[in-house]
N, C-alpha and C positions, 0 to 999 in steps of 0.2 A: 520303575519309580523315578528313574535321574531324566525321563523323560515328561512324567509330570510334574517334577520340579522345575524343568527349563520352561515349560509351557505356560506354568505359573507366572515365573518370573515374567517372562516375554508380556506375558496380560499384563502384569503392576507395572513394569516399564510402561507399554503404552498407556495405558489408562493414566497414568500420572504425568505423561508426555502431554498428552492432550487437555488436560486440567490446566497445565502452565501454560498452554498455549493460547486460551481465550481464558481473560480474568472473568473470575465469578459474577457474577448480576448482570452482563454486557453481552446482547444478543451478539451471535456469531455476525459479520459482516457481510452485507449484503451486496454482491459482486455485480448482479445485472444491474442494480439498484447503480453501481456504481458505475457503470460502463454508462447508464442511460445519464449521472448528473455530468461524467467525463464529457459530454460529447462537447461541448464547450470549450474544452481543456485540445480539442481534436486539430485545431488551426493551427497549434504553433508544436506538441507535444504527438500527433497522432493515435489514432486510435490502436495502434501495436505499443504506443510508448517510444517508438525511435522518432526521436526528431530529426524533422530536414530541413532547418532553419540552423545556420551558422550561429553558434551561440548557446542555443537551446537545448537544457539538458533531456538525456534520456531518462525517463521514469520506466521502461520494461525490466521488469524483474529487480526493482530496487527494494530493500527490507521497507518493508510495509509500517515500522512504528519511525521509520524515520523519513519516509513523504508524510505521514500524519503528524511528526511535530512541525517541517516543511509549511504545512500547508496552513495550522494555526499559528507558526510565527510568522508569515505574508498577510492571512486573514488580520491578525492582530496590529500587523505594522509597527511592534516594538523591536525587534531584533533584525528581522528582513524587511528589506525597503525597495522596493522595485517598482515603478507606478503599474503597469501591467497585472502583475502578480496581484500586487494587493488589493486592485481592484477586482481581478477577477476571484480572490478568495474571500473577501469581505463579507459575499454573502450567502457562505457555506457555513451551515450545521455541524456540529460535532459528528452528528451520525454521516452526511455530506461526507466529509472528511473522510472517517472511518473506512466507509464503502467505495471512494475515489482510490482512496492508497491502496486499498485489498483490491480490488479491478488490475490497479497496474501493476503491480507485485506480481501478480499472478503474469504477466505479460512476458515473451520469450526474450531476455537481453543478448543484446548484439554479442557477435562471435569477435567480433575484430576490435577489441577492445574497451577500456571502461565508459561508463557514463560520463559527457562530457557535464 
C-alpha cells in the first residue's frame, strides 16, 4: 500500500511539474525549428552557443524565458539598444523567439565559467 501511495504521488508531482512547465494554449517549442532560424545568430554566438568573439555573450544553456525576454527587448528596441542585436531581432516572430531560446537553452554551457 505505502508503495502505491509513493507512486501516486511521484505521478501528481510529475504531471503537475510538466503542466507548469509549458503554459496552457502555447504549442511546446519547436527546437529544430529553432536551431534552423538560429543559423543567423551562428557568426557571432555559434551554433554550440559558446561565443568566440571578445564581448559576446554565451547563450548555451542559458534559462530559456530569459533569452526570450532578451530577444523581444533587442527586437523591440525599447529597453536594449545595440544596433547589431536589434537589427538582427527586428525581424523575429514571437514563435522565432520562442523556438531560438529553447535551441539554446538546450545547448551544453561552458565548464570554465559564467556567461559572459
Amino acid at each position: 500500500m505505502k508503495n502505491i501511495f509513493r507512486l501516486g504521488l511521484a505521478a501528481l508531482l510529475l504531471a503537475t511539474s510538466t503542466v507548469q512547465a509549458q503554459p496552457l494554449g502555447e504549442p511546446a517549442p519547436d527546437v529544430g525549428a529553432g536551431k534552423k532560424r538560429a543559423a543567423a545568430c551562428f557568426a557571432c554566438h555559434n551554433p554550440d552557443g559558446i561565443a568566440k568573439i571578445p564581448g559576446t555573450p554565451h547563450l548555451a544553456g542559458q534559462e530559456r524565458g530569459y533569452l526570450e525576454n532578451a530577444l523581444r527587448a533587442y527586437r523591440d528596441g525599447q529597453t536594449r539598444q545595440n544596433p547589431i542585436m536589434n537589427a538582427m531581432a527586428k525581424p523575429l516572430s514571437d514563435r522565432d523567439i520562442v523556438n531560438i531560446a529553447a535551441y539554446y537553452s538546450l545547448q551544453t554551457r561552458m565548464n570554465n565559467g559564467p556567461a559572459r
